[in-house]
TORFI-363830 format. One record per atom (N, C-alpha, C, O, CB): x, y, z. Coordinates in steps of 0.001 Angstrom, whole numbers, padded with zeros to 6 digits, always signed. Atoms other than C-alpha are relative to their C-alpha. Glycine has a CB too. Example, Ala and Ser with C-alpha at 12.3 -4.5 7.8 and 13.67 -1.06 7.14 Angstrom:
BEGIN
+000890-001190+000000 +012300-004500+007800 +000900+001200+000000 +001936+001181+000665 -000992+000027+001246 -000820-001190-000060 +013670-001060+007140 -000770+001090+000730 -000261+002198+000899 +000414+000462-001415 
END
This chain:
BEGIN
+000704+001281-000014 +106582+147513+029358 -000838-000104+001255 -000249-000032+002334 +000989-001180-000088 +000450+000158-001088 +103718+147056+031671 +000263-001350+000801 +000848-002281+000248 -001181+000262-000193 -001121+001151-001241 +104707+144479+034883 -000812-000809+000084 -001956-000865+000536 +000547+000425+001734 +000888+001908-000121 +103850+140941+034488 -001101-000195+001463 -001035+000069+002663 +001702-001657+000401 +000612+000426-001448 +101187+139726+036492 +000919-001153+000244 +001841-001420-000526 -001756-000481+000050 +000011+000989-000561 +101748+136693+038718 +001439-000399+000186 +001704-001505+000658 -000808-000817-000614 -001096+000543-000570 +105521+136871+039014 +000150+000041+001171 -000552+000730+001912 +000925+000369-000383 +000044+000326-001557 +106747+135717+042191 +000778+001131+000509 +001706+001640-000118 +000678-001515+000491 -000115-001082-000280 +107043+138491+044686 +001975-000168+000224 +002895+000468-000290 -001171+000399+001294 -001501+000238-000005 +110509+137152+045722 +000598-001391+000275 -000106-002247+000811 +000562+000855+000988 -000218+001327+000007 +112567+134183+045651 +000081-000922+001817 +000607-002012+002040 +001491-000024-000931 -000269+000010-001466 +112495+133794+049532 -001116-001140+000642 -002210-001160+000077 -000213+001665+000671 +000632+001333-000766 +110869+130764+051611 -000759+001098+000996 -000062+001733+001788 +001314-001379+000890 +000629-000872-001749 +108248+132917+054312 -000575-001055+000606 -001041-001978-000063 -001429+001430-000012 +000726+001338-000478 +106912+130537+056712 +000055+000987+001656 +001065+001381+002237 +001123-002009-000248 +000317-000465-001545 +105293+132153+060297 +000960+001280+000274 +001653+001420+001281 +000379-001342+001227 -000848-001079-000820 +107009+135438+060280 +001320-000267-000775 +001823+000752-001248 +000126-000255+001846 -000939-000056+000461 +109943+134045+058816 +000672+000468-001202 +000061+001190-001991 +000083-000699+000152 -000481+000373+001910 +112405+133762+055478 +001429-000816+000115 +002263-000634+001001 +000435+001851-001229 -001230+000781+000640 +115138+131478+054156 +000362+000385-001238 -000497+000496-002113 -000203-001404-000134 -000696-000356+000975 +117739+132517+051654 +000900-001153+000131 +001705-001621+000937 +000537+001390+000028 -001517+001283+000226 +119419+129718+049861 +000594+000756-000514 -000023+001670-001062 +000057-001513-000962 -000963-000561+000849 +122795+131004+048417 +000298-000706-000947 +000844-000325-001982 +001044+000316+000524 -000953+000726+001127 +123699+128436+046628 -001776+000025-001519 -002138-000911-002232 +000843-002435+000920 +001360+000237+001176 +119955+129663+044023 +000518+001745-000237 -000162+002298-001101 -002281-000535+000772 -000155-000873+000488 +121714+133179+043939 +001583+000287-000942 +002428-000535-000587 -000370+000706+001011 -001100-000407+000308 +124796+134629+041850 +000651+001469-000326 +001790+001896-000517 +000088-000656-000786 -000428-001654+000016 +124580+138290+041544 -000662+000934+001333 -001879+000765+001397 -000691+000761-001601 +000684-000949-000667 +123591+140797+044251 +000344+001661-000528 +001364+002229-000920 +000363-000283+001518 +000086-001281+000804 +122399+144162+043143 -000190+000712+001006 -001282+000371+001463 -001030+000203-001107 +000319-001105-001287 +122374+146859+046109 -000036+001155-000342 +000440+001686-001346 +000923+000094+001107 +000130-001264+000457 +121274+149967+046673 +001423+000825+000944 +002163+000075+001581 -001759+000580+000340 -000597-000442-000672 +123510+152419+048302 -000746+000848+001507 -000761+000469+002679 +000686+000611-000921 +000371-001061-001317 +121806+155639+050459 -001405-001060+000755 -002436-001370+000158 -000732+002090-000759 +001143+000976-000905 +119623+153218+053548 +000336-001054-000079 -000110-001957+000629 -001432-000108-000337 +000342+002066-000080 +120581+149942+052572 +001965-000014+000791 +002271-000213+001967 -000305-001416-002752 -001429+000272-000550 +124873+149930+052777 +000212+001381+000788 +001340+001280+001272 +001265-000313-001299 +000015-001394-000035 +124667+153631+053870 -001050+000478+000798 -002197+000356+000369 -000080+000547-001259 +000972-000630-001148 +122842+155249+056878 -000387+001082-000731 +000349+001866-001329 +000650+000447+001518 +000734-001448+000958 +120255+157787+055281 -000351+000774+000735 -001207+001529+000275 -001280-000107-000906 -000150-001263-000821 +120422+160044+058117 +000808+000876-000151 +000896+001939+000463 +000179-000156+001067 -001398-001731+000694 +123349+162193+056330 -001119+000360-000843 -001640+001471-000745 +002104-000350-001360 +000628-000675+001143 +121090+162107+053290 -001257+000950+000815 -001370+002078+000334 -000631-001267-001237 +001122-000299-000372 +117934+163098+055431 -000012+001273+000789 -000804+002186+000553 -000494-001031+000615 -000665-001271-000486 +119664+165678+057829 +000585+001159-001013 +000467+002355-000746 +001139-000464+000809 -000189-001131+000608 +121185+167407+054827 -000955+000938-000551 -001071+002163-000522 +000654-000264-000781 +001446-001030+001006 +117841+167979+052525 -000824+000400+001340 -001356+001458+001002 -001414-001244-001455 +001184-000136-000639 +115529+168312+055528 +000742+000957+001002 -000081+001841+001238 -000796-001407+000539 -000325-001084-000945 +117879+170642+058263 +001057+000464-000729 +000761+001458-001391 +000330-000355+001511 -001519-000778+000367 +121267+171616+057088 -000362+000851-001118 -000195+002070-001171 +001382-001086-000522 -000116-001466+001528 +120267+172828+053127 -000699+000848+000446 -000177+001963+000442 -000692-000218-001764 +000773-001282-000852 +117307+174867+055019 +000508+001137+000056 +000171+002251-000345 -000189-000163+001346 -000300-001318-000975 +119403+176700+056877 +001255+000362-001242 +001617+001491-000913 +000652-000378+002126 -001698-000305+000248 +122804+177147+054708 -001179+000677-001472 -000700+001760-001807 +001768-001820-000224 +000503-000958+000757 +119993+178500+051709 -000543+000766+000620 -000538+001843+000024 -000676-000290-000842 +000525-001425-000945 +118234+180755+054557 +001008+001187-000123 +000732+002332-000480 -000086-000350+001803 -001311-000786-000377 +121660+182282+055141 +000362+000106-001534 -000123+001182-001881 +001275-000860+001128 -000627-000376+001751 +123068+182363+051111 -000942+000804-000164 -000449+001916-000356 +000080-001242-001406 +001122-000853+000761 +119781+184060+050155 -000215+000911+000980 -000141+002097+000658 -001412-000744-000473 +000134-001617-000332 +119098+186207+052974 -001316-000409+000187 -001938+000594-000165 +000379+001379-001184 +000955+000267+000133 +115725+184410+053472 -000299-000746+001639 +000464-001410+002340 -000069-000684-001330 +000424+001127-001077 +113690+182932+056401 -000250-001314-000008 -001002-001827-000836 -000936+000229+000457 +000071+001350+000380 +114083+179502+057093 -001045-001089-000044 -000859-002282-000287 +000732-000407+000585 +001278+000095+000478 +110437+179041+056895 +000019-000107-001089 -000080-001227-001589 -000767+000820+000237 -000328+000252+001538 +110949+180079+053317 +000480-000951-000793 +000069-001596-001758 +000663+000648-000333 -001242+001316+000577 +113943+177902+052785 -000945-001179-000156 -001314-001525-001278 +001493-000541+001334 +000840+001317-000119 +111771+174800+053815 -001014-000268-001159 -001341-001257-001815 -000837+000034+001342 +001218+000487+000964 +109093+175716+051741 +000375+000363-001565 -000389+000657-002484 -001544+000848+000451 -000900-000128+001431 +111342+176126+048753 +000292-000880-000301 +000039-001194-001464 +001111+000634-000168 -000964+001701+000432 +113175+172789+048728 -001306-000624+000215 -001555-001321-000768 +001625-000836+001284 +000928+001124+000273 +109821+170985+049702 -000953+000177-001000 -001855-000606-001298 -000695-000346+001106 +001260+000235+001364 +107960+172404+046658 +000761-000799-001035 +000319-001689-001762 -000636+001664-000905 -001057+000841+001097 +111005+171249+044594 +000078-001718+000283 -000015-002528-000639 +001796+000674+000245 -000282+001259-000533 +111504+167982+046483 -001504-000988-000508 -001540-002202-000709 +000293+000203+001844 +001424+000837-000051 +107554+167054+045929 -000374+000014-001405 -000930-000980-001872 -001291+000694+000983 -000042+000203+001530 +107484+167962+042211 +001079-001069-000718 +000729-001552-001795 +000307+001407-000582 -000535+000412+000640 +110118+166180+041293 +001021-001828+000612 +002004-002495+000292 +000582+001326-000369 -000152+001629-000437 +110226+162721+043291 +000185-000878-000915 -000241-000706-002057 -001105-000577+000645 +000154+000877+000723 +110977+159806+042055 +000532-000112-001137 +000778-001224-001604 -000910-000112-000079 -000908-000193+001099 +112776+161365+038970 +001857+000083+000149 +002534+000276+001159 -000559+001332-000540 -001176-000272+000210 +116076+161577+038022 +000626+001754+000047 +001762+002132-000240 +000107-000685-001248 -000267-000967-000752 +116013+164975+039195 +000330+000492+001013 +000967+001439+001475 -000381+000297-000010 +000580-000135-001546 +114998+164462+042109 +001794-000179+001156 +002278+000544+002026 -001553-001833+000334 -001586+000477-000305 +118803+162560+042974 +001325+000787-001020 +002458+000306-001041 +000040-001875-000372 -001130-000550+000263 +120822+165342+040770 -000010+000861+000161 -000968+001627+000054 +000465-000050-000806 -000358-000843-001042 +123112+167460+042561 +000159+000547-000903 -000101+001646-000413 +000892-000103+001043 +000307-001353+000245 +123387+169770+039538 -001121+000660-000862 -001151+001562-001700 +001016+000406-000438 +001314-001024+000325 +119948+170525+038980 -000340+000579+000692 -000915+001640+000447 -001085-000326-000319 +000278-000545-001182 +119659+170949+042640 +000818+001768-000528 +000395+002921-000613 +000784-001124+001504 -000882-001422-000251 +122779+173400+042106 -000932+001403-000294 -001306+002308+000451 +001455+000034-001192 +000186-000669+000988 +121456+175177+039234 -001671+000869+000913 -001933+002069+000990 -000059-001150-001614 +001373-000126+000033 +117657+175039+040623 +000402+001176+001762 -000294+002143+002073 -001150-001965-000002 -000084-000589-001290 +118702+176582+044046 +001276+001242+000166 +001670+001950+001092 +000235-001288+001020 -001338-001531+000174 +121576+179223+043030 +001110-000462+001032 +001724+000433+001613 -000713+002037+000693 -000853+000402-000982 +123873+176931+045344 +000837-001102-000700 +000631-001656-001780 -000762-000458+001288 -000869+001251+000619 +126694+174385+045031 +000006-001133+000997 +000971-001339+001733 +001625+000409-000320 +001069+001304-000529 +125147+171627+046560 +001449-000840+000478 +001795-000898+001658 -001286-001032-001583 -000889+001060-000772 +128226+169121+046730 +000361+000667+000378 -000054+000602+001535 +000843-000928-000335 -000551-000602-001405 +130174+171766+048377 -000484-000181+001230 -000107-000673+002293 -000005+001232+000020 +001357-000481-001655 +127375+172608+050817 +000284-001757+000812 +000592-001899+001995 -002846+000307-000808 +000263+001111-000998 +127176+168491+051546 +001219-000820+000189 +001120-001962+000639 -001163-000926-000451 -001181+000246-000795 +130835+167991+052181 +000084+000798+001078 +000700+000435+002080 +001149+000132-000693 +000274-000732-001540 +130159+170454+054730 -000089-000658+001356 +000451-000239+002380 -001277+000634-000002 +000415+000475-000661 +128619+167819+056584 +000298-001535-000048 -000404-002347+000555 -001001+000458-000051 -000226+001183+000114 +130481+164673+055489 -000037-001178+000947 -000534-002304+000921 +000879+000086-000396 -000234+000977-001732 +131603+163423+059249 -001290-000621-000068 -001206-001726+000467 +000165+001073+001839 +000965+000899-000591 +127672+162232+059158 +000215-001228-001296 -000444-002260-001166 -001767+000808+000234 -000127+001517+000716 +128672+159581+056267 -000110-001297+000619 +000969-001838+000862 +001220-000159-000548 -000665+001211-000903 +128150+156426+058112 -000294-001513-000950 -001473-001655-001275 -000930-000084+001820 +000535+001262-000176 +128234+152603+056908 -000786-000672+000859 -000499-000770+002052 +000685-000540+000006 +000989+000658-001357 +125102+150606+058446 +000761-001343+000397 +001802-001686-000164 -001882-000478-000510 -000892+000918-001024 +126275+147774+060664 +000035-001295-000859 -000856-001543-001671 -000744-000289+001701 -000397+001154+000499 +127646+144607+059493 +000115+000132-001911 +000252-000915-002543 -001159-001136+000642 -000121-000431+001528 +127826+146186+055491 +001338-000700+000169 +001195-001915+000309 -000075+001826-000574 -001046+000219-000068 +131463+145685+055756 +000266-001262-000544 +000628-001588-001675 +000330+000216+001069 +000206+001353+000344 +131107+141953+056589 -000645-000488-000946 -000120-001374-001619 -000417-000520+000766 +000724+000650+000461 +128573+141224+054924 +000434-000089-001865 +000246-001112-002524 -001328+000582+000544 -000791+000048+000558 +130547+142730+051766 +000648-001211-000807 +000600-001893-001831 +000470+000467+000659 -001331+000654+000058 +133304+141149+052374 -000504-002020+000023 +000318-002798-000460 +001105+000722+001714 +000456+001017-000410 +131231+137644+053296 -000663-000796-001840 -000849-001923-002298 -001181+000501+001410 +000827+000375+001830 +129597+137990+049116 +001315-000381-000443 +001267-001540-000854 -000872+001608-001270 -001165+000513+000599 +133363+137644+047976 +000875-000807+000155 +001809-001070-000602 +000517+000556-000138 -000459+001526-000139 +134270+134594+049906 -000984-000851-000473 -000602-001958-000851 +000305-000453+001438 +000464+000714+000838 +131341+133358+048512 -000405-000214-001559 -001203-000883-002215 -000588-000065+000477 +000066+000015+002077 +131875+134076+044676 -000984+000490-000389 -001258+000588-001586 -000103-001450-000942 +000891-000789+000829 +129136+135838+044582 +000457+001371-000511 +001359+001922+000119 -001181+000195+000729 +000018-001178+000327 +128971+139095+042499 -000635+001146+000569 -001831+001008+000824 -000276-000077-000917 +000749-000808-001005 +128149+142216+044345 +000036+001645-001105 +000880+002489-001404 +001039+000031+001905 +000285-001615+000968 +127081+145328+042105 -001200+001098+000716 -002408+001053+000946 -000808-000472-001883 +001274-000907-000603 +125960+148522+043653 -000728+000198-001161 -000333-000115-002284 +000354+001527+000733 +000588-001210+000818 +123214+150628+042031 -000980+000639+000341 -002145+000294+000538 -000349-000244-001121 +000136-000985-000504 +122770+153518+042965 -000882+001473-000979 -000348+001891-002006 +001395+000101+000425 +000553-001175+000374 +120176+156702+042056 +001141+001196+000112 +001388+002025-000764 -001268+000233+000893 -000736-001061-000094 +122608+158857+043397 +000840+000297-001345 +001076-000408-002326 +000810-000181+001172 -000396-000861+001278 +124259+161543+041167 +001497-000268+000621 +001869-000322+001793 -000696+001893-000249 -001364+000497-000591 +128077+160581+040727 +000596+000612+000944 +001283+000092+001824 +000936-000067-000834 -001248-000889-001248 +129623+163481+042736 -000823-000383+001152 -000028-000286+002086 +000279+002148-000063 +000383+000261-001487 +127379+162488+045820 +000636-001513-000415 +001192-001668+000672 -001937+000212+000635 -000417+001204-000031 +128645+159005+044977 +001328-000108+000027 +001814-001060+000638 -000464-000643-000902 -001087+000076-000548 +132043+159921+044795 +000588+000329+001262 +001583-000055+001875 +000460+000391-000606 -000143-000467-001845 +131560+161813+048169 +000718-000986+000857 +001821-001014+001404 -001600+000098+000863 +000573+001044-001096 +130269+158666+050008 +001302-001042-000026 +001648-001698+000957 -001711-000853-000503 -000598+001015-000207 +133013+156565+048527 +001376+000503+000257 +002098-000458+000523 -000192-000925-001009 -000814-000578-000787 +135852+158776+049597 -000192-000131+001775 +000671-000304+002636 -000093+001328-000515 -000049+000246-001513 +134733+158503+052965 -000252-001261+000218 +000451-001417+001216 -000916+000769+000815 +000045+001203-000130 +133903+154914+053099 +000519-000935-000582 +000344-002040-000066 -000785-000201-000001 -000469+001073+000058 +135719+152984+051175 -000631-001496-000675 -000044-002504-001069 +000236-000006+001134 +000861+001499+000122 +133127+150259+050428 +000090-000620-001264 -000114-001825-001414 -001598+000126+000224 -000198+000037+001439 +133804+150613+046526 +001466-001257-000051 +001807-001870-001062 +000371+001882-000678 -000861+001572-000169 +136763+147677+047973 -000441-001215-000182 +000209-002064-000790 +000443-000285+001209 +000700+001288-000033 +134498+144976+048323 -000894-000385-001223 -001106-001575-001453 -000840-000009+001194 +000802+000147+000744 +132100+145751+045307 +000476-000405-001863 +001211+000393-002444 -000696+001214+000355 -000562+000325+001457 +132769+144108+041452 -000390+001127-000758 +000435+001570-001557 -000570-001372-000712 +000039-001046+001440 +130868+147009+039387 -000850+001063+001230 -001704+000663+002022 -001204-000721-001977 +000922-001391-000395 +129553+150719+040901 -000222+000314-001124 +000579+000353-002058 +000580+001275+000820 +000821-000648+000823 +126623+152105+038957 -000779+001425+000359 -001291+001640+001458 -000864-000948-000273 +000881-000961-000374 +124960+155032+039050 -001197-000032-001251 -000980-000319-002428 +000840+001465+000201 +001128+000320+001107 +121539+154995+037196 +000381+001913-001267 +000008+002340-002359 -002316-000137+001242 +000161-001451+001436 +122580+158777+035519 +001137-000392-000858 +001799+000466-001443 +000347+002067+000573 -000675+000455+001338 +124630+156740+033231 -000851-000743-000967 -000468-001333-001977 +001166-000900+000280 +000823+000958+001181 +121667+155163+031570 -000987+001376-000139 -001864+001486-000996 -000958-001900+000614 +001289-000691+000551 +119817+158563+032210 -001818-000247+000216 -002851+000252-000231 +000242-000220-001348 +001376+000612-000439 +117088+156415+034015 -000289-000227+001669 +000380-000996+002360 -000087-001489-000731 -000316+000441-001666 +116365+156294+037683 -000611-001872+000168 -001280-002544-000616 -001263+001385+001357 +000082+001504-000443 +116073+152682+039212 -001681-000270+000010 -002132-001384-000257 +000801-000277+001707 +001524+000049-000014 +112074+153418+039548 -000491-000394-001682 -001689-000671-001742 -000650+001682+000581 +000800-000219+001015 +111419+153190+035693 +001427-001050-000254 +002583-001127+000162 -000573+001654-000747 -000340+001048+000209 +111832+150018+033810 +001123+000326-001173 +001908-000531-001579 -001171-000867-000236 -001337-000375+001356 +114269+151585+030973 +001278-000205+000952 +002357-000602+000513 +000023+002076-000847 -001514+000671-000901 +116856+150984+034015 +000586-001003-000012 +001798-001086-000210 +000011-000156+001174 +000102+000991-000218 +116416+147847+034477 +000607-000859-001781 +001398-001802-001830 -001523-000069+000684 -000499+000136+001258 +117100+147291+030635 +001293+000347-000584 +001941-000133-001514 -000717+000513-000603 -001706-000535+000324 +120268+149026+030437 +000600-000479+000900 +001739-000354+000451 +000454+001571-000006 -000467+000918-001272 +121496+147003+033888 +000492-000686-001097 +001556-000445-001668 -001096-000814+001240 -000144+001159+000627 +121262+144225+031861 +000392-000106-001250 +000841-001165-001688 -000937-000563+000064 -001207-000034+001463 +122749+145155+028480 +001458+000082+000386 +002366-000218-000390 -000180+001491-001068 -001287+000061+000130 +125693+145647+030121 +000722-001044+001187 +001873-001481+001160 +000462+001476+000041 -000099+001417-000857 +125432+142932+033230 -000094-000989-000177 +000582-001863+000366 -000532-000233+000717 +000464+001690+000355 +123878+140061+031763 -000107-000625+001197 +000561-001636+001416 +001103-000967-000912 +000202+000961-000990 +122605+139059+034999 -001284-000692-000023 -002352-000230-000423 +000168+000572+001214 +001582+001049-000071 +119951+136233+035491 -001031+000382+000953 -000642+000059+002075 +000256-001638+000506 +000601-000848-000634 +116958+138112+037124 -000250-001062+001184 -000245-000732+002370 -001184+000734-000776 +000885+001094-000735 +115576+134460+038523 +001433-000575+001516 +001305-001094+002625 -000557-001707-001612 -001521+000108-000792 +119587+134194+040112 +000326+000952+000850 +001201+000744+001690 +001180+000026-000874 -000717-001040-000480 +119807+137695+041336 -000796+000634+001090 -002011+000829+001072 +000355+000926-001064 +001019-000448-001422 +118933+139112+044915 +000278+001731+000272 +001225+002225+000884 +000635-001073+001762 -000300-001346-000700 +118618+142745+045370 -000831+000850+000794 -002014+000946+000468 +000344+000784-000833 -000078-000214-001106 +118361+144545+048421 -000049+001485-000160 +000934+001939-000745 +001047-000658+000642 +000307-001802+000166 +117121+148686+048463 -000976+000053+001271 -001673-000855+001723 -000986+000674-001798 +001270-000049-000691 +115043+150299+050937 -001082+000825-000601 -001771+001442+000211 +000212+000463+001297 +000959-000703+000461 +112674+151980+048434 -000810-000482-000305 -000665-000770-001493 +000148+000612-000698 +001182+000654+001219 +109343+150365+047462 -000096+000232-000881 -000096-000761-001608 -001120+000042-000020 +000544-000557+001518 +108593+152087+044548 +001334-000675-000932 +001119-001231-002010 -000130+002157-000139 -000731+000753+000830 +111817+150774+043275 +000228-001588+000312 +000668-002239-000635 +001197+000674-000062 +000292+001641-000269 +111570+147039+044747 -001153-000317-000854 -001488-001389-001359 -000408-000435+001663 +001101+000832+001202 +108628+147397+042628 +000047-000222-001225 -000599-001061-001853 -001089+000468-000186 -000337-000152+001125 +110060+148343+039753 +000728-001487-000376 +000262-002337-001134 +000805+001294-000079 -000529+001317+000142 +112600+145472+039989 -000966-001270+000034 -000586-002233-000632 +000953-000131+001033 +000986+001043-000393 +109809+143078+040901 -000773-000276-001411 -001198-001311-001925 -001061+000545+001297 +001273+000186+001739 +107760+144271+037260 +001036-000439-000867 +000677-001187-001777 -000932+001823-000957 -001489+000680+000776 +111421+143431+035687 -000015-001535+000035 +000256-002380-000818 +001563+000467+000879 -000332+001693-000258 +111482+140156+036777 +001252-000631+001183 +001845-001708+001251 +000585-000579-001607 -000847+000887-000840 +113617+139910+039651 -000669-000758+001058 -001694-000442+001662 +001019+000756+000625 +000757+000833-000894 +113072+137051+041772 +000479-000233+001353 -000117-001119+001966 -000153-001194-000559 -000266-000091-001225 +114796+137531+044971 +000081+001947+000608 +001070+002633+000348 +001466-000966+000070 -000070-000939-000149 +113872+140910+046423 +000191+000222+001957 -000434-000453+002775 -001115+000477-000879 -000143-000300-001641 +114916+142208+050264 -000482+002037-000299 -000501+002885-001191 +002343-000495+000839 -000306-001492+000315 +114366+145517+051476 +000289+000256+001667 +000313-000801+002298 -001479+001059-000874 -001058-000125-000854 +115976+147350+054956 -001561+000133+000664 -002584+000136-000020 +001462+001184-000069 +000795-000670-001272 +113663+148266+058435 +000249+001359+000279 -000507+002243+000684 +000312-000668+001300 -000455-001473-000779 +115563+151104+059203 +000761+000533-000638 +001850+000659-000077 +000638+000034+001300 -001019-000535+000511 +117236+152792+056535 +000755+001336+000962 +001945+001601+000794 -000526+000378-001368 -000250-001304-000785 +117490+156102+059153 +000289-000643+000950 -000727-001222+001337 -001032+001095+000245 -000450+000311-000579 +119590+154777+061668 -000601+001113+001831 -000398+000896+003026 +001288-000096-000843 +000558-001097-000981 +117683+158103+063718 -001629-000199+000076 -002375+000430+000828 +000402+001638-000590 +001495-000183-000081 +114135+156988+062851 +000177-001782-000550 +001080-002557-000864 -000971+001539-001192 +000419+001796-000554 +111936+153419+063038 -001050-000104-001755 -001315+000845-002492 -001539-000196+002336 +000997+000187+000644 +109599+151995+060488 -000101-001786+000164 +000837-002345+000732 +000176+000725-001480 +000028+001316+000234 +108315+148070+059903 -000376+000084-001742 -001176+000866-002255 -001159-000817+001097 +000470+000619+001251 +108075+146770+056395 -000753-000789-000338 -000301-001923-000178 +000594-000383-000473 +000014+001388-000029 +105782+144634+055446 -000579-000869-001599 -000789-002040-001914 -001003-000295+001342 -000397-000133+001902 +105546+144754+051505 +001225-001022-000264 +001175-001491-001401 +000717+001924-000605 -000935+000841+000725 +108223+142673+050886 +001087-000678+001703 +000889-000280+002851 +001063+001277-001497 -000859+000623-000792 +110975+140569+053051 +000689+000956+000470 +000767+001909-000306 +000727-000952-000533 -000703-001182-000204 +113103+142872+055066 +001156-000483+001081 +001224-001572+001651 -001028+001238+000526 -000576+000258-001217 +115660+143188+057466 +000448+001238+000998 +000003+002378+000866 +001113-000797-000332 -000534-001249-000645 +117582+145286+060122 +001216+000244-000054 +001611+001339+000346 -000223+000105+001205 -001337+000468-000316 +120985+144164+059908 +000459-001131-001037 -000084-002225-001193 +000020-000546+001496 -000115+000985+000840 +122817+142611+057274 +000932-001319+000643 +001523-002026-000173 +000576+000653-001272 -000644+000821-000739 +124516+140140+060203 -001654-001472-000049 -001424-002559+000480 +000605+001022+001791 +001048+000603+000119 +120585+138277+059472 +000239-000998-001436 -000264-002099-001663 -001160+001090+000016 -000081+000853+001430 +121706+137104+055879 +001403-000207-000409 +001634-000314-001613 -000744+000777-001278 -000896+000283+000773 +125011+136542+055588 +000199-001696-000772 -000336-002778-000533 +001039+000443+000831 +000420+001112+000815 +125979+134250+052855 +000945-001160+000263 +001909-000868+000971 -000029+000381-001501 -000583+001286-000371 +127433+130580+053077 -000488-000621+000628 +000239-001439+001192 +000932-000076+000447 +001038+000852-000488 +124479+129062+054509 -001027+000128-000355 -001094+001066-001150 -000174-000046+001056 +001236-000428+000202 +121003+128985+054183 -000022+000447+001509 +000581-000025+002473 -001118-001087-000613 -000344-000924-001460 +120310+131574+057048 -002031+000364-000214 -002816+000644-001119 +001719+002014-000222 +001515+000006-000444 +116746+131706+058618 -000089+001223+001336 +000467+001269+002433 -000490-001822+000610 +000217-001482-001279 +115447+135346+060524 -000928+000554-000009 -001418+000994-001049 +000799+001235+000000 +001059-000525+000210 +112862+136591+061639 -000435+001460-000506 +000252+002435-000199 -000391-000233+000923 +000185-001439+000948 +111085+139617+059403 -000672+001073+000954 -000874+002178+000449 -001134-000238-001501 +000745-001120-000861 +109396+141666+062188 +000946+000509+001165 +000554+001377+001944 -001441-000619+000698 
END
């Protein structure tokens, strides 16, 4: 379905830099996992230094090579549901990929105030549903080491609909089996391309992160954002600045 014009970009009050989130106009939150609850410096260190080198060494290849192996793969196949599964990677790279990135688990980290902030959606009755691109075994990784799957009502992974979060057939199968109210529901990713997707869906409260790489900087300014989910917790209307 092509994406409505003129829906509203997000349900959020901006005024001079600012935003206001009423809670009491939301009832579901939809999150992403890798950048938003989840420091994407494991994910970013594994594909970009660690697989490099650990296929240099399996193959017997220079790690020149390596690089320019995974980034022809990585650039063809963005954005797909390829792109986030670990066994096409396997298959496509003669390696066993989740092995290889338990290798390097210790860098798993929760970003700051996730926890609370969590834990802050289920004193306030709201519903908290990840969903996640990631391929389940990296999702069961993450939640072996973290834990966070405590605080959350439903974990999704989009390779159960067979659709990544970027393409609107996602967004359709969410909701056959959520029944959530798009105009009620606030979700929070640091990917544009998929804030946009949600946005051509019809959701009407959209956030997205500053710093998913807890090792690297960016500003947002596409949509409402933050740095820290200690900026929105819920049980008030909570006012912060976006820059």
């Amino acid at each position: 379905m092509p994406c409505a014009e003129g829906i509203l970009t997000t349900g959020f009050l901006v005024m001079a830099g600012s935003f206001m989130i009423n809670w009491d106009n939301i009832d579901t939150v939809l999150l992403d996992m890798d950048g938003t609850l989840l420091d994407l410096h494991y994910d970013n260190f594994f594909w970009l230094e660690y697989l490099p080198k650990r296929y240099a060494h399996i193959h017997n290849v220079s790690l020149e090579e390596a690089r320019e192996c995974l980034m022809q793969h990585i650039r063809s196949h963005e954005g797909t549901l390829n792109w986030y599964c670990l066994e096409f990677w396997s298959e496509a790279l003669r390696l066993n990929v989740r092995s290889i990135k338990e290798e390097v688990k210790h860098k798993i980290r929760v970003r700051p105030y996730v926890e609370e902030f969590l834990q802050a959606l289920n004193q306030a009755d709201k519903k908290s549903v990840l969903i996640t691109n990631a391929h389940p075994q990296s999702l069961e990784l993450k939640l072996e080491v973290t834990h966070i799957d405590r605080w959350l009502d439903v974990v999704i992974s989009s390779h159960e609909f067979q659709q990544p979060k970027e393409a609107q057939a996602f967004w359709y199968a969410l909701q056959d089996i959520e029944q959530f109210d798009p105009e009620r529901t606030l979700f929070i990713d640091d990917t544009l391309r998929v804030l946009d997707s949600a946005k051509c869906y019809g959701i009407q409260h959209l956030l997205c992160v500053h710093q998913p790489d807890s090792q690297s900087s960016r500003i947002i300014a596409e949509y409402p954002a933050i740095r820290h989910f200690d900026e929105i917790m819920p049980g008030k209307m909570t006012e912060r600045g976006c820059q």
